[in-house]
N, C-alpha and C positions, 0 to 999 in steps of 0.2 A: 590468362584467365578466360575460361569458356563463358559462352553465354549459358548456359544450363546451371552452372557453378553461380554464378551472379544471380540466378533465379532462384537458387536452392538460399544463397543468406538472404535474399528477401523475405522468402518465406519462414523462413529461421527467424528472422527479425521481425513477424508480424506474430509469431507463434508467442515468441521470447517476450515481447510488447504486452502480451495478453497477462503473461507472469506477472510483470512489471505495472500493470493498472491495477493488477489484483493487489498488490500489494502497497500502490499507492491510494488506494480508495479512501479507506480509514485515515489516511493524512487529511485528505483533500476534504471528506465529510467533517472532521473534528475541525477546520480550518471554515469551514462556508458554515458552521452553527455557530463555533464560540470564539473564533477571530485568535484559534489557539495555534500555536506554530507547534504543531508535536516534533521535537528534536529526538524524542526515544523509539519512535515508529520502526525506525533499523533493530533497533535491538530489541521491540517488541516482535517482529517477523521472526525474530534469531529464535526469539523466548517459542515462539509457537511451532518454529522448526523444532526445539528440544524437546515440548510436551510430546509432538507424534512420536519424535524420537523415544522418548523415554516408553510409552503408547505399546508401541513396536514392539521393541528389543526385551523390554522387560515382563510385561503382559501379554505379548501376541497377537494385541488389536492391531489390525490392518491401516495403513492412513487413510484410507477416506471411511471405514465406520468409525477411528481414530475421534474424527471430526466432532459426531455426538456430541464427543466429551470438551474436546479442545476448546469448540467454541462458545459452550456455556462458561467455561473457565476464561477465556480470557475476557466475554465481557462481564463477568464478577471484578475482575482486576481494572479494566477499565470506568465502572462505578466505583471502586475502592480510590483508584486515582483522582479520578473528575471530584469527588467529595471530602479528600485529604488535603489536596493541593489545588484543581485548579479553582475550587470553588470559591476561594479566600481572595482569588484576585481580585484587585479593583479592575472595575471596566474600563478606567481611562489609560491605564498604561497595562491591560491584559495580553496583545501580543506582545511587546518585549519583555515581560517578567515571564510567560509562556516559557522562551526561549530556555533560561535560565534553571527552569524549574523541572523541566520535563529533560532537560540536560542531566540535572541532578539523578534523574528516576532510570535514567538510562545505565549511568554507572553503578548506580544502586543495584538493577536487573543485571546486567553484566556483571558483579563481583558475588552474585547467586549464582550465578551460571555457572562461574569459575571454580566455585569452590563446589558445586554438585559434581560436574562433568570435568574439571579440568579445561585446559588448553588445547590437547589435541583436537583434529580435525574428525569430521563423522557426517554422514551422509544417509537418506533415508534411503530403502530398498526396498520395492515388492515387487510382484511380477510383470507389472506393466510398467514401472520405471524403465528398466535395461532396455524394451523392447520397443518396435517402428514398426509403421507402415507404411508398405510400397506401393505411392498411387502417382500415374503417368510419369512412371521412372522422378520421383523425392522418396526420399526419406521423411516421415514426419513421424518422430518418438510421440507415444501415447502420455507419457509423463507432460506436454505440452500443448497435447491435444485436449486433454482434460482442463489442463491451467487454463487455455483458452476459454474453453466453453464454461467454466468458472467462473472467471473475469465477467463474461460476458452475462451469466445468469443475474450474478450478483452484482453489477453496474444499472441493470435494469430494473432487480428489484430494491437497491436505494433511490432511483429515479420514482417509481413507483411510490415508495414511500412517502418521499417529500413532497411528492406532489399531486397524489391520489388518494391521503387518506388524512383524517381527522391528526391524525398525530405529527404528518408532514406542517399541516398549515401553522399549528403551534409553536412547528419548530422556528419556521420562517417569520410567526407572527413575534417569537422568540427574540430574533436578531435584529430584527427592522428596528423595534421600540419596545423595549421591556417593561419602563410603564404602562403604557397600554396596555399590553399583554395579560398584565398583574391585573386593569381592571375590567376587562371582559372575563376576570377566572381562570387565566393560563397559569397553572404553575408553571413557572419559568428555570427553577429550580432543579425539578424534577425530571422536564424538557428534557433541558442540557446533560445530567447528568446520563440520564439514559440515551440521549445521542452518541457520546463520549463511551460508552460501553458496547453499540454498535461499532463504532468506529474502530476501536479495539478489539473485538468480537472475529468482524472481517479478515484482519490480520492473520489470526490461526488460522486461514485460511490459503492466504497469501504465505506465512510460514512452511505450510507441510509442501506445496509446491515448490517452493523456494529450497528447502530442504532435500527435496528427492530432485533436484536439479544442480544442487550445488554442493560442494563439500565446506562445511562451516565451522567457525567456534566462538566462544562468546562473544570475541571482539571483530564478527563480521558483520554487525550492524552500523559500524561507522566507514565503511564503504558504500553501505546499500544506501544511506539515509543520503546521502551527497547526489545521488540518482535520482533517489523519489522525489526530492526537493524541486531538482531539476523537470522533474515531469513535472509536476505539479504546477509550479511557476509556468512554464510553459503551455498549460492545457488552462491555465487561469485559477487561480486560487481559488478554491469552494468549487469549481466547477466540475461534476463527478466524469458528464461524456465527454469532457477535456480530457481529463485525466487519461482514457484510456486512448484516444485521439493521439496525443504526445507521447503515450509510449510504445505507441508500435512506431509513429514516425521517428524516433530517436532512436529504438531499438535496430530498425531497419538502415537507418543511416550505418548506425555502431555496425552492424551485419557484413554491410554493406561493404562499408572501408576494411574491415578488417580482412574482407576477402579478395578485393580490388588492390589496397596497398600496403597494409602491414598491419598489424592486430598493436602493435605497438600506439600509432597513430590513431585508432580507434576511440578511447576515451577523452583525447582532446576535442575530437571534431564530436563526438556527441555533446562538452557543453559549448563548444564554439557555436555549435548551430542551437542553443538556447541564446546565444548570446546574438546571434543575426535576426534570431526572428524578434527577441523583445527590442529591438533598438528600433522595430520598425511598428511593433506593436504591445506595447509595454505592457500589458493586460493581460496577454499571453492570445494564445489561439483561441478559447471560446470564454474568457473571464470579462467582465466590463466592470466600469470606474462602480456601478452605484451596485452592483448584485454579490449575493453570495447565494452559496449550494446550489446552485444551478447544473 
């Protein structure tokens, strides 16, 4: 293994990481508002990979004008959700019935999937997917360049959100203490729900990337969700600039190994080293005992 070859899955794994916060964000936001464990996030990525898809192939919109549409559409679907089901939780045991419920929604979206598209496999295409650019002898494919700099808009502008504007404070003034919230005039309700439809929202996002990078089918969201989980926990639960922290650091690991000792060995030591770092810091990398959506 060259040194040049070990600098390229670096970079590959900080490009790939960029994918991977993008499409953990909307976990990690739904989790730091409403202490929700979204289980269908995988199969919501898959669902916003098939809209482009459908987008594409059948209309001829492009994936990123695609988007327009994509992502008013999935956060309709995520207020549809957050007001169906999660809104009936009780607060005292809302993350473990979370689990269960949004498990539910996943199979549900998945046996839609199934029956529009079938089973076979399918990948997004335009002209900047297939093709790279050559800078100081790397490869770096445009399809990744973009997901990065994605990632990266959109991790700033939910930072931005929660924390710079009249509707962030709500959110947080949301989760702290509900009653209180109720009596300064917070709809609390309303809050949530339209969090919950961000968080979903982002996804289409994180979908058409995910999409025009990977070949997929209904039931590739329960590979991905086992990941995002993974970053998540790792970058600290609610934590947004965790989120993307831990998934270039795990990406780059994954990168890493696979080009140093076998691609085999790859997915173990990406959750091993979730598993080194919480045994030394259970909170994960930027999560602490009392915060959320940070």
């Amino acid at each position: 293994m060259s040194f040049t070859s070990l600098l390229q899955a670096v970079i590959d794994g900080i490009l790939t990481g960029g994918v991977y916060a993008l499409m953990a964000a909307g976990l990690t936001l739904i989790f730091g508002v409403m202490n929700i464990i979204n289980i269908a996030q995988g199969v919501m990525v898959v669902l916003g990979a098939y809209l482009s898809y459908a987008l594409s192939v059948h209309l001829g919109i492009g994936l990123l004008p695609g988007l327009l549409l994509t992502v008013p559409a999935m956060f309709v679907l995520g207020v549809a959700i957050e007001f169906v089901f999660m809104r009936r939780l009780r607060e005292s045991d809302r993350t473990g019935m979370s689990i269960l419920v949004t498990f539910a929604v996943a199979i549900v979206i998945e046996g839609i999937l199934t029956e529009i598209f079938g089973v076979d496999y399918v990948q997004l295409h335009a002209a900047y997917v297939d093709k790279s650019v050559y800078v100081f002898g790397f490869y770096l494919p445009y399809i990744y360049l973009i997901g990065f700099g994605l990632a990266v808009v959109l991790l700033i502008a939910l930072y931005w959100l929660l924390y710079r504007t009249k509707f962030g404070r709500a959110v947080r003034a949301s989760l702290q203490n509900r009653t209180a919230a109720d009596l300064i005039g917070i709809n609390v309700d309303r809050t949530r729900t339209i969090s919950v439809g961000i968080g979903v929202a982002v996804t289409a996002v994180g979908g058409m990337v995910f999409g025009a990078t990977n070949a997929f089918n209904p039931g590739s969201g329960y590979d991905l969700i086992s990941r995002l989980l993974a970053i998540v926990i790792l970058g600290g639960m609610g934590s947004i600039g965790g989120a993307m922290a831990a998934a270039v650091f795990m990406l780059v690991i994954n990168d890493v190994v696979a080009v140093a000792w076998s691609p085999t060995w790859a997915p173990l030591v990406f959750f091993a080293a979730l598993v080194i770092v919480l045994s030394f810091r259970p909170q994960g990398l930027f999560g602490s005992a009392a915060a959320r959506a940070q």
